[in-house]
PyMOL Python script that loads the backbone (N, CA, C, O; Angstrom):
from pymol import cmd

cmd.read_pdbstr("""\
ATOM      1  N   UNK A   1       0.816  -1.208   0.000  1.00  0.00           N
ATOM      2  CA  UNK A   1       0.000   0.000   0.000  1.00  0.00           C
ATOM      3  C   UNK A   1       0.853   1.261   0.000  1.00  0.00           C
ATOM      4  O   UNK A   1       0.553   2.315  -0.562  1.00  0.00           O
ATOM      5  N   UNK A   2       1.968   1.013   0.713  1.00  0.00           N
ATOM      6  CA  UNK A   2       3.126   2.009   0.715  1.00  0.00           C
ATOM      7  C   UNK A   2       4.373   2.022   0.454  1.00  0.00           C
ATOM      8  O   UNK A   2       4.655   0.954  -0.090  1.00  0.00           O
ATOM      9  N   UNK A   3       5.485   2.842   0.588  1.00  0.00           N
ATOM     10  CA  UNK A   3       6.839   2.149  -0.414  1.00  0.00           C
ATOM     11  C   UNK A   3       7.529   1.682   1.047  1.00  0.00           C
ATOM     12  O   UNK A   3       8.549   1.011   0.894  1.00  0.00           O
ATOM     13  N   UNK A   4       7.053   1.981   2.711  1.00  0.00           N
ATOM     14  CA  UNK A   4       7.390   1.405   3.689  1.00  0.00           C
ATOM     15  C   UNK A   4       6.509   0.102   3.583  1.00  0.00           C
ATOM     16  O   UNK A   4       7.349  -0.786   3.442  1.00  0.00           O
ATOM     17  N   UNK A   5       5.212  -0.506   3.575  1.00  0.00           N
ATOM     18  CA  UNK A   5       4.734  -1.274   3.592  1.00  0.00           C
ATOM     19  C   UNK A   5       5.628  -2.416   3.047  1.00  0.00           C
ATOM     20  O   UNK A   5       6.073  -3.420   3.605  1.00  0.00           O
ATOM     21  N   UNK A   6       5.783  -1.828   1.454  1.00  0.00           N
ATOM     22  CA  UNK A   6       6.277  -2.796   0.635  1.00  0.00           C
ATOM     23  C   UNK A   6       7.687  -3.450   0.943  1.00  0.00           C
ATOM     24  O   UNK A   6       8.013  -4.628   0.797  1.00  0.00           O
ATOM     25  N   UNK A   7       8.490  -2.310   1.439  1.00  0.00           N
ATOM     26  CA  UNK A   7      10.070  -3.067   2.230  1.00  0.00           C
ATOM     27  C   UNK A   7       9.886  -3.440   3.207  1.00  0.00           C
ATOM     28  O   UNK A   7      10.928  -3.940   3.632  1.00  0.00           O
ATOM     29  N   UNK A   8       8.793  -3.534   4.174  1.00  0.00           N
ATOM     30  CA  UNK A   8       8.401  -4.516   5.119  1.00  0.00           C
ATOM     31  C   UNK A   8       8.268  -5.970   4.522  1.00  0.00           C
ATOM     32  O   UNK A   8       9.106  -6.811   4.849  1.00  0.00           O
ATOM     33  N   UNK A   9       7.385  -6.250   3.776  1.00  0.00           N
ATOM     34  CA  UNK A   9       6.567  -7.054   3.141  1.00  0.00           C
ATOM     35  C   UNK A   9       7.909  -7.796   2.667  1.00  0.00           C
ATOM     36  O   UNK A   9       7.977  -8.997   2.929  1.00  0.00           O
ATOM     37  N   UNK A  10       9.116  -7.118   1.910  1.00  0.00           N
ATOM     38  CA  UNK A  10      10.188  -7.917   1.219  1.00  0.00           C
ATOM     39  C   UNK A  10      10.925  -8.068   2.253  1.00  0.00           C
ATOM     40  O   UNK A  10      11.390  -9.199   2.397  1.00  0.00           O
ATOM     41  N   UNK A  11      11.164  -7.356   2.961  1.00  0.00           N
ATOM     42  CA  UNK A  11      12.069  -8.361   3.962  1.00  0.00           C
ATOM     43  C   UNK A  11      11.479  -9.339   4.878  1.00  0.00           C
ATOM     44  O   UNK A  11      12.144 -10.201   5.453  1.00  0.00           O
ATOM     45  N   UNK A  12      10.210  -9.183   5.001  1.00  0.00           N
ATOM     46  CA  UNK A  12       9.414 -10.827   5.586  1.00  0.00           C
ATOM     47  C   UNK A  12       9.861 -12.306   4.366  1.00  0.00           C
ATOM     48  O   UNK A  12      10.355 -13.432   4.421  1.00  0.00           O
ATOM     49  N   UNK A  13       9.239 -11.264   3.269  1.00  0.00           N
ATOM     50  CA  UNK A  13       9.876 -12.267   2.322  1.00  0.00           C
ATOM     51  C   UNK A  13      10.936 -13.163   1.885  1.00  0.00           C
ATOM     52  O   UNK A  13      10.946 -14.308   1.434  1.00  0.00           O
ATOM     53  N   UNK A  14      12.114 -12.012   2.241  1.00  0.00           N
ATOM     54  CA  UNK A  14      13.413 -12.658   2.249  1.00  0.00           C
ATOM     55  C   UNK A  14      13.682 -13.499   3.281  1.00  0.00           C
ATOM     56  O   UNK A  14      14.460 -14.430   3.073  1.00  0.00           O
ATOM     57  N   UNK A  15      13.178 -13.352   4.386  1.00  0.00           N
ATOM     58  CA  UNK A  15      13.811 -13.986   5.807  1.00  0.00           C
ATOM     59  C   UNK A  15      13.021 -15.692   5.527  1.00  0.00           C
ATOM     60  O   UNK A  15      13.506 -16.802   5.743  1.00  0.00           O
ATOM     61  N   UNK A  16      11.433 -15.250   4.885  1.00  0.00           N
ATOM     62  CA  UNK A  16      11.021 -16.447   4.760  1.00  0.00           C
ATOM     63  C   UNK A  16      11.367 -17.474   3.591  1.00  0.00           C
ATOM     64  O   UNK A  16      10.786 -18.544   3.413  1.00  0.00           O
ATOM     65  N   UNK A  17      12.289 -17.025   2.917  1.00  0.00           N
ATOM     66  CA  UNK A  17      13.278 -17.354   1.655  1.00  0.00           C
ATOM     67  C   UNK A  17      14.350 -18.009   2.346  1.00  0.00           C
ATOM     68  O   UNK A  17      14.560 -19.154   1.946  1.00  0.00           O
ATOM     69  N   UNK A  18      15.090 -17.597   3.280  1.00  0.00           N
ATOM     70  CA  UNK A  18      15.971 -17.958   4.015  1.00  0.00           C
ATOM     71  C   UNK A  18      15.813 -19.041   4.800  1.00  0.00           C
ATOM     72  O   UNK A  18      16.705 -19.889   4.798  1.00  0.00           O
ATOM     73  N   UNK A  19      14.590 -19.221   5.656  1.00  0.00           N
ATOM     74  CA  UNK A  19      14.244 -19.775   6.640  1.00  0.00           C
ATOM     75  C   UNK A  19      12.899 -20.458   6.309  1.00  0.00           C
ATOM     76  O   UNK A  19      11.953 -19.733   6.618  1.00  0.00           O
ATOM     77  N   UNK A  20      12.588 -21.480   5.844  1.00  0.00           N
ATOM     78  CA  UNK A  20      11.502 -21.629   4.803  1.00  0.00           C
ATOM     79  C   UNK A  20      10.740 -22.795   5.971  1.00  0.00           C
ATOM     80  O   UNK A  20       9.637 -23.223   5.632  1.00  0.00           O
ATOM     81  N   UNK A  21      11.285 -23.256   7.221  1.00  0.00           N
ATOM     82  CA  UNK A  21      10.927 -23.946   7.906  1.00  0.00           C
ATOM     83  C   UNK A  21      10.071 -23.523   9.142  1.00  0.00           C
ATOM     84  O   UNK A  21       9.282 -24.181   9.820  1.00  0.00           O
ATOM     85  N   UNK A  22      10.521 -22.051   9.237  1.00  0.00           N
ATOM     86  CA  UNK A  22      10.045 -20.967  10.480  1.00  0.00           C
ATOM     87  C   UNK A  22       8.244 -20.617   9.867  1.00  0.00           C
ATOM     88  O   UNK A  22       7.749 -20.217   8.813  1.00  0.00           O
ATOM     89  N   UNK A  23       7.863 -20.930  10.864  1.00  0.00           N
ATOM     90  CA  UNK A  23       6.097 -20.265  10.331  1.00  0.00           C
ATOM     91  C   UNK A  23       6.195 -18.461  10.224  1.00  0.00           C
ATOM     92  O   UNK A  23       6.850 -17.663  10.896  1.00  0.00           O
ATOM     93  N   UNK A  24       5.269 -18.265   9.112  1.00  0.00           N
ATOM     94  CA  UNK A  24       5.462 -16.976   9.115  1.00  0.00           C
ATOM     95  C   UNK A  24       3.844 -16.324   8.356  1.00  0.00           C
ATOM     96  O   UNK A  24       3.612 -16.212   7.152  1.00  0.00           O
ATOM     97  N   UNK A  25       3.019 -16.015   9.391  1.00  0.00           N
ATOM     98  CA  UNK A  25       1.711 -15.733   9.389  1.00  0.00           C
ATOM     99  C   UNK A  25       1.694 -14.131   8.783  1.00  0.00           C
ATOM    100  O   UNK A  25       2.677 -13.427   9.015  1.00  0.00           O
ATOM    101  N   UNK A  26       0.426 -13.524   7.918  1.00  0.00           N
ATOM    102  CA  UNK A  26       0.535 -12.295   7.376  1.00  0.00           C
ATOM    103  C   UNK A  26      -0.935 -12.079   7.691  1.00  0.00           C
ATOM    104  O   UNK A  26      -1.766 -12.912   7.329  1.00  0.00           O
ATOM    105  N   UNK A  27      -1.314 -10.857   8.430  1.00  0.00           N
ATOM    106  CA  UNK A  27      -2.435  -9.933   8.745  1.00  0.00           C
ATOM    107  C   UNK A  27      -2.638  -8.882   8.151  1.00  0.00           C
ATOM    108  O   UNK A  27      -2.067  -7.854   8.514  1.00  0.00           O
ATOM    109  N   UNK A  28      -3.355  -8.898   7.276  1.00  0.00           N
ATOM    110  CA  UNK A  28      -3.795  -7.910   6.451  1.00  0.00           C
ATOM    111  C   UNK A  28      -4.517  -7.191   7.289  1.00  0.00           C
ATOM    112  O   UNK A  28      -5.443  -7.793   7.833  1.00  0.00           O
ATOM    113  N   UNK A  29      -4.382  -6.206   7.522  1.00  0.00           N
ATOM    114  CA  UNK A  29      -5.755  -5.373   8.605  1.00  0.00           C
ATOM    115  C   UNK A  29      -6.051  -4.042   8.003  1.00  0.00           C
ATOM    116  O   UNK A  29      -6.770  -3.196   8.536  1.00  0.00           O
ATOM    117  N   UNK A  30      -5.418  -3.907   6.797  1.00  0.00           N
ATOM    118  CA  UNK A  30      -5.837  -2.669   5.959  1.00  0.00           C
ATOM    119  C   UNK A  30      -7.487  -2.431   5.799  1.00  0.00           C
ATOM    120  O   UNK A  30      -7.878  -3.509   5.354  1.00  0.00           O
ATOM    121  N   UNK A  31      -8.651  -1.547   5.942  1.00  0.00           N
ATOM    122  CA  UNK A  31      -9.680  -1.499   5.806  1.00  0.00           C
ATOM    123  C   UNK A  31     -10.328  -2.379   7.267  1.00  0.00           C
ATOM    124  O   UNK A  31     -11.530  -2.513   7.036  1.00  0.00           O
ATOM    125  N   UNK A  32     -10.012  -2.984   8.587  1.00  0.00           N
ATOM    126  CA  UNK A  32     -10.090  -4.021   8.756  1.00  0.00           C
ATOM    127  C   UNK A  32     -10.262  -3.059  10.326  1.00  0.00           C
ATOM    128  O   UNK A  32     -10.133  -3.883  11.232  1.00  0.00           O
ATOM    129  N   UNK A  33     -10.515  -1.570  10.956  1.00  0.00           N
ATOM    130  CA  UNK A  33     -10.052  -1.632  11.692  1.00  0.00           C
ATOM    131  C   UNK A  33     -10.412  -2.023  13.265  1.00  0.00           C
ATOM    132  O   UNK A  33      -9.914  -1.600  14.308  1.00  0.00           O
ATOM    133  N   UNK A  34     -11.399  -2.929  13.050  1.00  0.00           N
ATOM    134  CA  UNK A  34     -12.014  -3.550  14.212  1.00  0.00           C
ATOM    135  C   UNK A  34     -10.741  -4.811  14.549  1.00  0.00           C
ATOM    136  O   UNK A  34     -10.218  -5.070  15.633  1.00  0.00           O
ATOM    137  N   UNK A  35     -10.503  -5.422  13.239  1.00  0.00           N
ATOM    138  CA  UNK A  35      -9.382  -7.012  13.324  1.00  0.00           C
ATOM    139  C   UNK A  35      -7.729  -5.830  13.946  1.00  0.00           C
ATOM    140  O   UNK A  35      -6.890  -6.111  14.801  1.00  0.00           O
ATOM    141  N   UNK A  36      -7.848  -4.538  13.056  1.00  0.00           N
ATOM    142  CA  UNK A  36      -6.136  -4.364  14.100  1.00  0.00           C
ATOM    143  C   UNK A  36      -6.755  -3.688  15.824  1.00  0.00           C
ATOM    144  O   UNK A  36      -5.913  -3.769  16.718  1.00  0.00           O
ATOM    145  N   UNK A  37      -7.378  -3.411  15.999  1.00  0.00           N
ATOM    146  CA  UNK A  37      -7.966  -3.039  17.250  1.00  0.00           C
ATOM    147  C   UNK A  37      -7.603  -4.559  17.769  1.00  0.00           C
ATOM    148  O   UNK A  37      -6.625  -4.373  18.493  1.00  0.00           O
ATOM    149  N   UNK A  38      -7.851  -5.764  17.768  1.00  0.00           N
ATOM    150  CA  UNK A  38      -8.054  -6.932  18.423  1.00  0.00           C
ATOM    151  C   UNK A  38      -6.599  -7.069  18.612  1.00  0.00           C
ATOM    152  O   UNK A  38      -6.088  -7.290  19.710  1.00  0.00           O
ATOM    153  N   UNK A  39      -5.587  -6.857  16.903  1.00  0.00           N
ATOM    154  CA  UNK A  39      -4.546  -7.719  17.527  1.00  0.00           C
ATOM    155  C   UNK A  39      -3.740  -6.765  18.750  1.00  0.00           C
ATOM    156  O   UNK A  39      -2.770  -7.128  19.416  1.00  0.00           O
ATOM    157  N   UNK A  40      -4.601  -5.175  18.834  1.00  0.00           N
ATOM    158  CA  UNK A  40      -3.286  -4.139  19.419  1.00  0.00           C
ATOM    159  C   UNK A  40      -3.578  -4.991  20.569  1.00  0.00           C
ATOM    160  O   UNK A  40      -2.732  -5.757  21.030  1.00  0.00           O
ATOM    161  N   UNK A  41      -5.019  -4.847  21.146  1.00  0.00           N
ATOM    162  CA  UNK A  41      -5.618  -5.444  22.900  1.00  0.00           C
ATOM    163  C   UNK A  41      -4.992  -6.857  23.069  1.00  0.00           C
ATOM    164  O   UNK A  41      -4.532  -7.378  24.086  1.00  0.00           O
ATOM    165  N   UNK A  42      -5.108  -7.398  21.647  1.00  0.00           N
ATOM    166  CA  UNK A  42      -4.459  -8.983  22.754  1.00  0.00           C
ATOM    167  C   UNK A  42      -3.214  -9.098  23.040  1.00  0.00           C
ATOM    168  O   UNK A  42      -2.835  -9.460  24.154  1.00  0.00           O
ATOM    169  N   UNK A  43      -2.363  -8.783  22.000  1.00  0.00           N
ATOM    170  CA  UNK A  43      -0.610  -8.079  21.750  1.00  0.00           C
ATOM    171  C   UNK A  43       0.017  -6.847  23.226  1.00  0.00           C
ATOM    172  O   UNK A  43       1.109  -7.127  23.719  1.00  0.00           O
ATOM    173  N   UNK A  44      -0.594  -5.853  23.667  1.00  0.00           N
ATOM    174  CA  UNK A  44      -0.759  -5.001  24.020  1.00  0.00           C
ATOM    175  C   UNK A  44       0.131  -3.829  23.380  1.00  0.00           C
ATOM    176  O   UNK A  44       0.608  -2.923  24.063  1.00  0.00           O
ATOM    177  N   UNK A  45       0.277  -3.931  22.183  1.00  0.00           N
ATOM    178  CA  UNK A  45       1.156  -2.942  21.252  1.00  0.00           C
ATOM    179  C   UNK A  45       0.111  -2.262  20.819  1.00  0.00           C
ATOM    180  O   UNK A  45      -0.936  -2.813  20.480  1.00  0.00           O
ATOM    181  N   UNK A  46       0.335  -0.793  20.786  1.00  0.00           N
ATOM    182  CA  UNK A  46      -0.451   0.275  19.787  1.00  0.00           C
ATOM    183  C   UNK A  46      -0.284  -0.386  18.327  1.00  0.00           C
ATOM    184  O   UNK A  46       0.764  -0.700  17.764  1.00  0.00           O
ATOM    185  N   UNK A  47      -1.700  -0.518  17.841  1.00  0.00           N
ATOM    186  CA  UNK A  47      -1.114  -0.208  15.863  1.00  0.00           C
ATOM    187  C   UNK A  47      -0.441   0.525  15.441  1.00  0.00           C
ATOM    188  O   UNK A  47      -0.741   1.718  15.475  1.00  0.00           O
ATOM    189  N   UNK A  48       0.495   0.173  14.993  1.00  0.00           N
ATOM    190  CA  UNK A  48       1.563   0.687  13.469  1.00  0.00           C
ATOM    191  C   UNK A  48       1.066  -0.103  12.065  1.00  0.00           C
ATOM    192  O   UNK A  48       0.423  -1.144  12.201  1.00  0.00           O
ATOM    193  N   UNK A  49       1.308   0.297  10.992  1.00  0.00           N
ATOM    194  CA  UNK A  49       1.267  -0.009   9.651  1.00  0.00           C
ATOM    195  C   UNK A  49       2.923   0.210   9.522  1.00  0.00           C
ATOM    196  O   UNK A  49       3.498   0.925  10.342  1.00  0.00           O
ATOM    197  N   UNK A  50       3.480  -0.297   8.693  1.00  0.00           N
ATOM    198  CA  UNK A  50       4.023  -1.990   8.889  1.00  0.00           C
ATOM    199  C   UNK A  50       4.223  -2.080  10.402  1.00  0.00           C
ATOM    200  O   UNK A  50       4.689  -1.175  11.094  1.00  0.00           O
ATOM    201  N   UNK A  51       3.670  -3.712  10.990  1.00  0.00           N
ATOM    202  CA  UNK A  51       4.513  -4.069  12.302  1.00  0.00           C
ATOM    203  C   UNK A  51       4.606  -5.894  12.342  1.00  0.00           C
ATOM    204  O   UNK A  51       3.887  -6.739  11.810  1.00  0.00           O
ATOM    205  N   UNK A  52       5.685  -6.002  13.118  1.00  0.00           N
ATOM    206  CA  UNK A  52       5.686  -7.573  13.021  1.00  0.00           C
ATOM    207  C   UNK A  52       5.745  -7.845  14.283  1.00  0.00           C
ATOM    208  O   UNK A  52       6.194  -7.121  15.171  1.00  0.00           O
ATOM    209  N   UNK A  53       5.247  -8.993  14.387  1.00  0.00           N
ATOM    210  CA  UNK A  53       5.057  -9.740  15.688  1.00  0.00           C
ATOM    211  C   UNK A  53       6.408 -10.634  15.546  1.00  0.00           C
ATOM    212  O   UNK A  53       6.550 -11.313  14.529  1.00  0.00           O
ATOM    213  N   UNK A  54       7.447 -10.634  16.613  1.00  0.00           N
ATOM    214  CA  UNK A  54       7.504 -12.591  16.787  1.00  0.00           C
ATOM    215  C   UNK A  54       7.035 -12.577  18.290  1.00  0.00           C
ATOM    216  O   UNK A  54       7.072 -11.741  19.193  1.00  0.00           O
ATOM    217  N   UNK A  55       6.358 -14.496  18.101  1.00  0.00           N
ATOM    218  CA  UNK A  55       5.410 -14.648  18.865  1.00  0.00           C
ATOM    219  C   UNK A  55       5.814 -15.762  19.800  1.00  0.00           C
ATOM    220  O   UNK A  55       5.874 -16.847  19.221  1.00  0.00           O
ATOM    221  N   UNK A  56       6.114 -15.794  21.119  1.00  0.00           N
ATOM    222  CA  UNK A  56       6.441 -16.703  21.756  1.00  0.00           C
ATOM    223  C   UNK A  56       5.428 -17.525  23.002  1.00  0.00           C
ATOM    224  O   UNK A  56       5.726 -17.205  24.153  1.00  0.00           O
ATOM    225  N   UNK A  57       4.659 -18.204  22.903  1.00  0.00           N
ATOM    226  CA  UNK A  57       3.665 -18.698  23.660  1.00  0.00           C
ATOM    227  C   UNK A  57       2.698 -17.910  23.496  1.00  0.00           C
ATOM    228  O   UNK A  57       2.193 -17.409  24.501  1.00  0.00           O
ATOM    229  N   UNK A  58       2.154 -17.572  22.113  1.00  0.00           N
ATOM    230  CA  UNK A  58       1.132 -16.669  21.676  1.00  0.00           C
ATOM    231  C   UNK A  58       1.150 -15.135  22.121  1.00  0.00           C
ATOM    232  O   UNK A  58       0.226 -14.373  21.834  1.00  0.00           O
ATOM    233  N   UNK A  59       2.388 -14.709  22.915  1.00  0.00           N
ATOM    234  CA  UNK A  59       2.382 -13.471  23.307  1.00  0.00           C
ATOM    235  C   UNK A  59       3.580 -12.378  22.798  1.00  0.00           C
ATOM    236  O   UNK A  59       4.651 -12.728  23.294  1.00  0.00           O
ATOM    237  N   UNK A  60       3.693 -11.439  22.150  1.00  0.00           N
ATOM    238  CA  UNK A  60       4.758 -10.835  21.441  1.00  0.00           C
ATOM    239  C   UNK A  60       6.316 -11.212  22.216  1.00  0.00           C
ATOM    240  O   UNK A  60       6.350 -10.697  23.334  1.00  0.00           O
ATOM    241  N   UNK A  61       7.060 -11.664  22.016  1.00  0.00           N
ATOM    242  CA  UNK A  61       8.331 -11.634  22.389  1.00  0.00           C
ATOM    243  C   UNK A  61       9.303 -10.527  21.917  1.00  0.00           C
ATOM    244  O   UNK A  61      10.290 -10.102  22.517  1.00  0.00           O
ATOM    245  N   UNK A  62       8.724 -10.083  20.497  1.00  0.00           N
ATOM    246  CA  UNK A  62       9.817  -9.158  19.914  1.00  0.00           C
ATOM    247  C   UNK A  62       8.349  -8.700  18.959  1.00  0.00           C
ATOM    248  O   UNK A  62       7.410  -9.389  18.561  1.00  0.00           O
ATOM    249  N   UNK A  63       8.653  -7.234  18.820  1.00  0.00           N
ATOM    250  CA  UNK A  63       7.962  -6.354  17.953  1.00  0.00           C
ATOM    251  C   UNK A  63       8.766  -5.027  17.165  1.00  0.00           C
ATOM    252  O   UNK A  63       9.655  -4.340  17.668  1.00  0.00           O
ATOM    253  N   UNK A  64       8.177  -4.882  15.779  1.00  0.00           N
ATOM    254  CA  UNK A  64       8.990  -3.987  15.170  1.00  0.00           C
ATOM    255  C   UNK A  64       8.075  -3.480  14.248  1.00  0.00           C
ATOM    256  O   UNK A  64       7.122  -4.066  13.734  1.00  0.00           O
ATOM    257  N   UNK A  65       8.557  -2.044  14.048  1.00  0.00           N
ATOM    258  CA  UNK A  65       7.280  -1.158  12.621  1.00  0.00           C
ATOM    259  C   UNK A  65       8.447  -1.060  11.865  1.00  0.00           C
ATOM    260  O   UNK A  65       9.584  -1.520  11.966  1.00  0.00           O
ATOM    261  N   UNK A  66       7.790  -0.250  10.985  1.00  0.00           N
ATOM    262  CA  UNK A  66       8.149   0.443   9.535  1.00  0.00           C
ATOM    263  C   UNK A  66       9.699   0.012   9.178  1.00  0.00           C
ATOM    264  O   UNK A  66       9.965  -1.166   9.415  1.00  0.00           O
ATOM    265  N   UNK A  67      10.569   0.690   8.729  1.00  0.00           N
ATOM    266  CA  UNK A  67      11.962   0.511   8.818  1.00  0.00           C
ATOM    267  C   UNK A  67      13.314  -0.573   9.835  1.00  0.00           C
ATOM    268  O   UNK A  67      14.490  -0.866   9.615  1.00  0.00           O
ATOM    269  N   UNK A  68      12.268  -0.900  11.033  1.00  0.00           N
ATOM    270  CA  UNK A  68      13.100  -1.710  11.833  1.00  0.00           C
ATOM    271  C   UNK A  68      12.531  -2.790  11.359  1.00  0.00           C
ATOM    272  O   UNK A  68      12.717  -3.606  12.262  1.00  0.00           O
ATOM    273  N   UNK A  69      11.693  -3.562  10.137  1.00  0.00           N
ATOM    274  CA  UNK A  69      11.447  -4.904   9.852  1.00  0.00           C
ATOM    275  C   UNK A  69      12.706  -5.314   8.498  1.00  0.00           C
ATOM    276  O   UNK A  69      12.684  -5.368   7.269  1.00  0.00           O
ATOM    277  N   UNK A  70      13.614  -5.515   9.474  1.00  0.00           N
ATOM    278  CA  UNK A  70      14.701  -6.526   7.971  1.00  0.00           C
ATOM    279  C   UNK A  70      14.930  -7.763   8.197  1.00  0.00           C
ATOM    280  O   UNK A  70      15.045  -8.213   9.337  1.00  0.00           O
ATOM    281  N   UNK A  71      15.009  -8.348   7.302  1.00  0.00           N
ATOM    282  CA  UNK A  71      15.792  -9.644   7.271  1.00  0.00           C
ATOM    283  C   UNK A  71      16.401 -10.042   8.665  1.00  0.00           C
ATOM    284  O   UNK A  71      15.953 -10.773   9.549  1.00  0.00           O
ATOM    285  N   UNK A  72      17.374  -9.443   8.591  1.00  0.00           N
ATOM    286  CA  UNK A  72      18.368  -9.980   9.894  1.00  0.00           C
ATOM    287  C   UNK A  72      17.685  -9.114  11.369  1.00  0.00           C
ATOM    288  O   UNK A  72      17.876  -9.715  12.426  1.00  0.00           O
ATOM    289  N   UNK A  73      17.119  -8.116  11.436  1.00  0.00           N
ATOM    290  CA  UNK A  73      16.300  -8.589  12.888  1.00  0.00           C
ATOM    291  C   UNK A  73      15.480  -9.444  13.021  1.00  0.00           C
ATOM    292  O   UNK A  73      15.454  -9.973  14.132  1.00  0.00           O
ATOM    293  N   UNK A  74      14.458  -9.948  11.942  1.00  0.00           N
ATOM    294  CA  UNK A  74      13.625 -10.825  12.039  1.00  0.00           C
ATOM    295  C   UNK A  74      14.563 -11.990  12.710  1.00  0.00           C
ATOM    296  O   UNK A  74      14.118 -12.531  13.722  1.00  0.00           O
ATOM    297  N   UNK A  75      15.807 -12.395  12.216  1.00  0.00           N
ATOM    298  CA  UNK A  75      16.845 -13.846  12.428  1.00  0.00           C
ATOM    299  C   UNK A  75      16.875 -13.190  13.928  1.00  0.00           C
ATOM    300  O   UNK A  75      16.290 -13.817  14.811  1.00  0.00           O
ATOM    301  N   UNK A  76      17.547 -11.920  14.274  1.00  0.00           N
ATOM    302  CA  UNK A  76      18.000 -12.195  15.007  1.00  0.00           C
ATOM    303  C   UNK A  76      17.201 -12.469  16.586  1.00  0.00           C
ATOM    304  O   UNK A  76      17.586 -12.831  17.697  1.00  0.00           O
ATOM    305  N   UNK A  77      15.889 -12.073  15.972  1.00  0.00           N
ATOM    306  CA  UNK A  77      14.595 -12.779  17.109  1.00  0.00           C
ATOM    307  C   UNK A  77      13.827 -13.723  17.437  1.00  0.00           C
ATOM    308  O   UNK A  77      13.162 -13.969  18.444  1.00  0.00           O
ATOM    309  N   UNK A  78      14.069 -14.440  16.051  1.00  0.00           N
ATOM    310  CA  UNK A  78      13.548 -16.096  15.756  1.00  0.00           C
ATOM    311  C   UNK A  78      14.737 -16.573  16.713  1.00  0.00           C
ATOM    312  O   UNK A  78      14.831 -16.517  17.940  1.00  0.00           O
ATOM    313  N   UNK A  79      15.578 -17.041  15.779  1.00  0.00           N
ATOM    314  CA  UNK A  79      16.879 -17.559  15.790  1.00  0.00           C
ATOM    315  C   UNK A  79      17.170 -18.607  14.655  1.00  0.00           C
ATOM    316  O   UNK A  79      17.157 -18.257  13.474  1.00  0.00           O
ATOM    317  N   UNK A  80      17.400 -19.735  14.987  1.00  0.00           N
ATOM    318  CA  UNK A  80      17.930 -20.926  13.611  1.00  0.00           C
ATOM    319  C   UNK A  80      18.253 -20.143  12.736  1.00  0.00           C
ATOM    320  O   UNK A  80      18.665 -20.562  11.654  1.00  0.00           O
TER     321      UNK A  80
END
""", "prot")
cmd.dss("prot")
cmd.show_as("cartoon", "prot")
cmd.util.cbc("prot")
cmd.orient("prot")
């Protein structure tokens, strides 16, 4: 939707290029804003457009927006 969106979006891509074994779930919540209201309350993160979850016992372990979603932070919060 945006030229930040979109280098979000490619570096999910790449990491999941890399790591093709790691689950890697995508929430569209554009138009949606009752579904990003749910994930801010259950997450307890404010909405951002781009943001990524990693998720450890269903509860954010690591979170990142716009420009801080690359490749190698994604690794370096998974791990493997």
């Amino acid at each position: 939707h945006c030229p930040i969106s979109a280098a979000a979006r490619e570096a999910v891509d790449a990491f999941r290029a890399d790591r093709p074994g790691v689950p890697v779930y995508r929430v569209e919540v554009t138009g949606q804003r009752a579904l990003s209201d749910l994930v801010a309350d259950r997450f307890g993160v404010p909405h951002e457009s781009p943001q990524l979850f990693v998720l450890r016992g269903g509860r954010p372990a690591w979170h990142a927006t716009h420009f801080e979603i690359t490749p190698d932070a994604v690794a370096a919060h998974v791990g493997g």
